[in-house]
C-alpha positions in Angstrom: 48.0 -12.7 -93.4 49.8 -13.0 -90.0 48.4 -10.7 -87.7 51.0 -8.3 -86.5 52.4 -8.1 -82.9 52.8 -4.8 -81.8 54.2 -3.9 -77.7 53.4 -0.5 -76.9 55.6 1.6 -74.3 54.0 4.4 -73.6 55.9 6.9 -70.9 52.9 7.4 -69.1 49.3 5.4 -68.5 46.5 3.7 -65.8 48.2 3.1 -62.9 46.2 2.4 -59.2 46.8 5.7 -58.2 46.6 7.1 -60.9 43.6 5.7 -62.6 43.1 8.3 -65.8 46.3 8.9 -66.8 47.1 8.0 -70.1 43.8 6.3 -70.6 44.0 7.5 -74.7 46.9 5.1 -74.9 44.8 2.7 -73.5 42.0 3.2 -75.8 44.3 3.5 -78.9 45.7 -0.3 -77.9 42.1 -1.8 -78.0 41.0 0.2 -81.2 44.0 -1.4 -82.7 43.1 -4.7 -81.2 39.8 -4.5 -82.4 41.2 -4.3 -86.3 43.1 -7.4 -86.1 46.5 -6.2 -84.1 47.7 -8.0 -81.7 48.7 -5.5 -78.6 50.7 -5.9 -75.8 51.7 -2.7 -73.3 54.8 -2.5 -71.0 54.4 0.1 -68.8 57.1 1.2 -66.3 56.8 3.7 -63.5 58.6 4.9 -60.3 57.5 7.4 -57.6 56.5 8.5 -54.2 53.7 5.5 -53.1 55.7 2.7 -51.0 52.9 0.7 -50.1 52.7 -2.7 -51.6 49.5 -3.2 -52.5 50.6 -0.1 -55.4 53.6 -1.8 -56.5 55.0 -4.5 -58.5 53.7 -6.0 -61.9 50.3 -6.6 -62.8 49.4 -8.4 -65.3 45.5 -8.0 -67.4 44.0 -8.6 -70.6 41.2 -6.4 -71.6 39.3 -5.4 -74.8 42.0 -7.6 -76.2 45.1 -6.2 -75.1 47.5 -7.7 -73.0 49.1 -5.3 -70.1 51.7 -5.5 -68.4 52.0 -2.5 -65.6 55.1 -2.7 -63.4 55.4 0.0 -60.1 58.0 0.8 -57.6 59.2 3.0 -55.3 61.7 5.9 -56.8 65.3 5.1 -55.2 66.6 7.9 -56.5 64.8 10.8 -55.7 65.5 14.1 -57.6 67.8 12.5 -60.3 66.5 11.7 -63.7 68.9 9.7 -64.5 68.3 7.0 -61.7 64.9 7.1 -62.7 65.8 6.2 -66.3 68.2 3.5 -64.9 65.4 2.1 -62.9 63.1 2.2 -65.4 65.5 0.9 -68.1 66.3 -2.4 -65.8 61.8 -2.5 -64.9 61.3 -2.4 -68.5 64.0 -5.7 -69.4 62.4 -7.9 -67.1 58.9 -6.7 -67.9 60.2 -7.9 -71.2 61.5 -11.0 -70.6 58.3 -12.1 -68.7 56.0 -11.2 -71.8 58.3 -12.5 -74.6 57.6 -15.6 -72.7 53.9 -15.8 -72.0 53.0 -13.9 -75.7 56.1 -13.9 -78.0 58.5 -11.8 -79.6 56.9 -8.8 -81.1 57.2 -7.8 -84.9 57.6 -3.9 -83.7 58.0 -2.2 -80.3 55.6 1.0 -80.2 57.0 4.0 -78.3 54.7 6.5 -76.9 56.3 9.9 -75.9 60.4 10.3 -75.4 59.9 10.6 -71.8 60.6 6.7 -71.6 62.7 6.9 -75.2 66.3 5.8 -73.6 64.8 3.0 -72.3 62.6 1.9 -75.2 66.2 2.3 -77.0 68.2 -0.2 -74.4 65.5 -2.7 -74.8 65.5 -2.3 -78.7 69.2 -2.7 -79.0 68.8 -5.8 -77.0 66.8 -7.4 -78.0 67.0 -6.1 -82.0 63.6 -5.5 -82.0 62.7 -2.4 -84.7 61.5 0.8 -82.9 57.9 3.3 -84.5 58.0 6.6 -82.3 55.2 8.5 -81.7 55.6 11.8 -79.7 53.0 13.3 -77.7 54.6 15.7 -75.4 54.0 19.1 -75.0 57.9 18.9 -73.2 59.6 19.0 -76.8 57.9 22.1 -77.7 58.5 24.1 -74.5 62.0 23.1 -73.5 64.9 24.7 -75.2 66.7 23.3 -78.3 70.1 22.3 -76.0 68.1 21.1 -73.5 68.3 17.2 -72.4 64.5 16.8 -73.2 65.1 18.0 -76.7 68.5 16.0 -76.7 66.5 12.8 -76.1 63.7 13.0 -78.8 66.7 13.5 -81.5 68.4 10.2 -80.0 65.0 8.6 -80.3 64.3 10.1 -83.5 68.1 8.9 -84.7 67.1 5.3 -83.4 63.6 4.8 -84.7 62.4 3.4 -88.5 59.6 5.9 -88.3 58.7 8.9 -86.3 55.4 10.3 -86.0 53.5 12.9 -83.8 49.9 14.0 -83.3 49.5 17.6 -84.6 51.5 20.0 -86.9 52.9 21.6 -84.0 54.6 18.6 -82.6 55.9 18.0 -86.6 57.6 22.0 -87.1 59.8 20.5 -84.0 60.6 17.5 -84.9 61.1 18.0 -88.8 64.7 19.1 -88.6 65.5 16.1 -87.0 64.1 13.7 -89.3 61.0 13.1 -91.6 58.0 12.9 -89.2 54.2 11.9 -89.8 51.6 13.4 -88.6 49.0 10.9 -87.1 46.7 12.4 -84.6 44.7 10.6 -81.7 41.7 9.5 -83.1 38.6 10.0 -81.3 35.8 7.1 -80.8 32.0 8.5 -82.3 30.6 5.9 -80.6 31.7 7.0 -77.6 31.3 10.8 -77.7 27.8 11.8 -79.8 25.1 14.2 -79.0 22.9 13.6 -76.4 19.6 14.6 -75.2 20.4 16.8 -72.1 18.3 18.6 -69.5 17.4 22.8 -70.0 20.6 24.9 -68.6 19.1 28.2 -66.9 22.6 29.6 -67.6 24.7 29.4 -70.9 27.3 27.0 -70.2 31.0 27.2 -70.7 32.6 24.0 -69.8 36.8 22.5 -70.1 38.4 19.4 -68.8 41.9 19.1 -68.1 44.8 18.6 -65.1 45.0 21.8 -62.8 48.1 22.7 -63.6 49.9 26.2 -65.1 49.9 24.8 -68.8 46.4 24.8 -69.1 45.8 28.4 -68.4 42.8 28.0 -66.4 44.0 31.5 -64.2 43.7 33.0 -67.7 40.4 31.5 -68.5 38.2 32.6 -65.0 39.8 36.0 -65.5 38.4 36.2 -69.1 35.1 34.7 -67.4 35.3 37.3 -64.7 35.5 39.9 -67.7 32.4 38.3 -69.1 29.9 38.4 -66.0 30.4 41.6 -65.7 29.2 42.2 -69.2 26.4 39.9 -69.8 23.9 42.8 -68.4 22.4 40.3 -65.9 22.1 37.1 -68.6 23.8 33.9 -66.7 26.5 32.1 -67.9 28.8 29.6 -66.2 31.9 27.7 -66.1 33.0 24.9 -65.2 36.0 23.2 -65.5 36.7 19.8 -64.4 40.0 17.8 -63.4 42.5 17.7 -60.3 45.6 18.9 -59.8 48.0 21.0 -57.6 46.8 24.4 -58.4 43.2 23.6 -57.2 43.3 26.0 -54.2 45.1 28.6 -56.0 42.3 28.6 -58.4 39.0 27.9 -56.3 41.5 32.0 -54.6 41.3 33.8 -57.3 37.0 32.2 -58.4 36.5 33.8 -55.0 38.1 36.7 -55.5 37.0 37.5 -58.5 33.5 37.0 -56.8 32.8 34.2 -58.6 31.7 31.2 -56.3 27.8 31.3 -57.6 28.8 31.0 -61.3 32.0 28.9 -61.9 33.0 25.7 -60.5 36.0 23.3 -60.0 34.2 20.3 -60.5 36.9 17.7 -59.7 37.8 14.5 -61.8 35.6 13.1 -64.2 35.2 9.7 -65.0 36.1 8.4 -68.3 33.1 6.7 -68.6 31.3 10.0 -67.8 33.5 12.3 -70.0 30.4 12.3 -73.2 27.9 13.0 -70.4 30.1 16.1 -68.9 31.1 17.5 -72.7 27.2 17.2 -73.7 25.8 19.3 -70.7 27.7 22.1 -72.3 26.7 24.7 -74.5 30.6 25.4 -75.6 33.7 23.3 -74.7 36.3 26.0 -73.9 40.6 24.9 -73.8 42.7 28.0 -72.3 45.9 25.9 -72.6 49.4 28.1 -73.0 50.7 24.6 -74.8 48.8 21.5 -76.3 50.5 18.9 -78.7 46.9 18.2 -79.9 43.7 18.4 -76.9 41.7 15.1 -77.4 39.0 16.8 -75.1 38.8 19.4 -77.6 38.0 16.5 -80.3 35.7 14.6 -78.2 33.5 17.7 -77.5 33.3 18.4 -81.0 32.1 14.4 -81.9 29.6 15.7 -79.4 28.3 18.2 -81.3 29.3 21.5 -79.3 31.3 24.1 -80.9 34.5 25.0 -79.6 37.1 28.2 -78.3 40.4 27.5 -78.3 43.8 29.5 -77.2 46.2 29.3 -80.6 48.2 27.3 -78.6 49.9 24.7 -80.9 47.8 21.6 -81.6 44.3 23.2 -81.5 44.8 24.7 -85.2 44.6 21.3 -86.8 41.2 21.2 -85.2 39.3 24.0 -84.9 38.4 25.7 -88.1 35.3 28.1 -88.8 32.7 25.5 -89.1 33.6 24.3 -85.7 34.8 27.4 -83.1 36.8 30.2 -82.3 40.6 30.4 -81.9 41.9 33.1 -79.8 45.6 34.4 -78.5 47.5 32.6 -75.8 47.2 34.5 -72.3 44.7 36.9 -73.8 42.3 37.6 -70.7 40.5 40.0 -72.5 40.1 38.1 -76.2 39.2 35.3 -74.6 36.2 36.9 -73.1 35.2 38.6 -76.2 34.8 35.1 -78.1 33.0 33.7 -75.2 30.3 36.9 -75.1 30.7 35.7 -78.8 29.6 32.5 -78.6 26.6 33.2 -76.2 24.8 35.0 -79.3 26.2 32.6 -81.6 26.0 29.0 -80.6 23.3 28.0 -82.4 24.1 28.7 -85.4 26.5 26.4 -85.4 25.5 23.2 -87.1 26.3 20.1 -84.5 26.2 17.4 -87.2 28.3 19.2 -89.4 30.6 19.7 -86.3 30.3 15.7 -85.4 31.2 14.9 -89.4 34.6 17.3 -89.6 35.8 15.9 -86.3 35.4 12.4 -87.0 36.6 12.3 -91.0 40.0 14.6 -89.4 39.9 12.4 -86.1 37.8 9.1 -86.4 39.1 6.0 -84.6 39.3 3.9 -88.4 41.0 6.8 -90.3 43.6 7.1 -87.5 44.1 3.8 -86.9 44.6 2.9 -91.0 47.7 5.3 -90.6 48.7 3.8 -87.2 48.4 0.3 -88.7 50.4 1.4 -91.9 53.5 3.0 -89.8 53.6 -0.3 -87.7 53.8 -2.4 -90.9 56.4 0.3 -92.2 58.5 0.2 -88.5 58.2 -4.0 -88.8 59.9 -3.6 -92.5 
């Protein structure tokens, strides 16, 4: 059989200055690769950074995907719609170029509505057949008239088949149109138990950008709660990432008297993301809003048993076997699973944790269903 030709779009990934943003997309392209697809990515992005050694289109092939990144400056500063302009003219002659050094593609792949009215204009054009998959946490926080929600219908209208990653994402985008649910997978080669050094303290540890969606205010406040009842027995947190509310954060560590005990650890490499969620005793996510939370995922393939705020995608994942679930911007529930989990953690069976994440979450179970709504898209 002909292998199949798939260009990705995805509305956000790698960039030089940006070098872990979107790097599941990334990932997903080469596990696809690796089963036979042929991958190429067009990525498209404007912003602040006018030096030239950060812009223009670079071209690489890696673990068998062929990517295509193309930068520039923002012209239009403050309007969305100039960016989408921009972007919608970046992302026809980012075209062009690959039609001619790889061919036409059997089905054009778009990743998040963010980029959907371009992926639409280049479709249309070029009568190429669209699969959508959201990831977004935007679609589930914006309101119904607003023209983030407006979009994804449009995109939804315009698409052969929709998909999204968690059950969450699907309750929004049912009414629009039938929508599967295929989740990222996550790679058990990759993230597995490892042989770590003793912890004096019991370790809390979560991973994500520092920004107000991931309730990390919430989460040292619930810690703060917990020092102060642990009669003396050390725990800590850390939480790595970057992000503009780093120094409002490391305020309120200090303030809460925290500075010995819990850490802003700053970004961690992808290739050291197994090593950070296996130095952990529990992988904590405080989000207000997650479509899914691949860290969650990855920490379970690691072995380590979870708490999680209720906060949309995490209740596909975490069940009894594997963790706790606990209310959104609940201080004080929070703190009661985590003085929880410091008498309980080891009675919670890593392999069996490892075995439910990757049957739900494994790299060839997702990618079968990615495969399938390709073929299905390609018609």
């Amino acid at each position: 059989m002909k292998a199949m030709k798939v260009l990705m779009v995805p509305s956000w990934y790698p960039t030089p200055g940006a070098p872990l943003l979107g790097t599941f997309y990334k990932e997903q392209a080469e596990a696809l690769a690796e089963r036979g697809v042929q991958v190429a990515v067009a990525h498209v992005s404007v912003g602040g950074d006018f030096r030239p050694s950060r812009n223009g289109i670079r071209r690489e092939e890696a673990g068998g995907v062929l990517t295509y990144v193309y930068t520039r400056p923002n012209l239009t500063p403050r309007w969305e719609g100039g960016r989408c302009f921009q972007r919608t003219r970046m992302l026809e002659r980012l075209y062009r170029r690959i039609e001619r050094e790889w061919g036409r593609p059997d089905v054009v792949n778009l990743r998040s509505s963010l980029h959907g009215y371009e992926a639409m204009a280049l479709c249309r054009r070029h009568n190429l057949p669209l699969f959508f998959m959201e990831h977004s946490s935007f679609v589930m926080t914006e309101p119904a008239d607003s023209p983030t929600v407006r979009r994804l219908r449009a995109v939804m209208e315009a698409a052969r088949v929709n998909a999204c990653v968690s059950s969450a994402l699907q309750k929004v985008m049912e009414p629009t149109g039938e929508t599967r649910v295929i989740p990222d997978p996550v790679d058990g080669r990759v993230f597995y138990p490892r042989e770590t050094p003793a912890r004096e303290a019991f370790t809390f540890r979560a991973m994500g950008q520092l920004r107000p969606i991931k309730g990390y205010d919430v989460l040292i406040r619930a810690f703060a709660l917990l020092s102060r009842r642990m009669d003396g027995k050390p725990v800590r947190l850390e939480i790595a990432g970057e992000g503009a509310q780093r120094e409002s954060l490391q305020a309120l560590i200090d303030g809460e008297g925290l500075g010995a005990s819990c850490r802003l650890v700053g970004a961690v490499p992808r290739a050291q993301a197994a090593d950070y969620m296996n130095g952990c005793d529990c992988f904590l996510c405080s989000s207000r809003v997650e479509t899914l939370s691949c860290v969650l995922n990855e920490a379970a393939a690691c072995g380590k048993p979870v708490i999680s705020t209720r906060c949309g995608g995490p209740l596909d994942i975490v069940t009894e076997e594997t963790g706790l679930l606990v209310p959104v911007d609940d201080p004080e529930a929070m703190a009661a699973a985590m003085e929880q989990m410091t008498a309980a953690a080891g009675r919670y069976d890593p392999s069996r944790i490892r075995a439910l994440t990757l049957e739900r979450f494994g790299r060839d179970a997702v990618c079968e269903r990615l495969i399938a709504a390709c073929r299905d898209a390609a018609g």
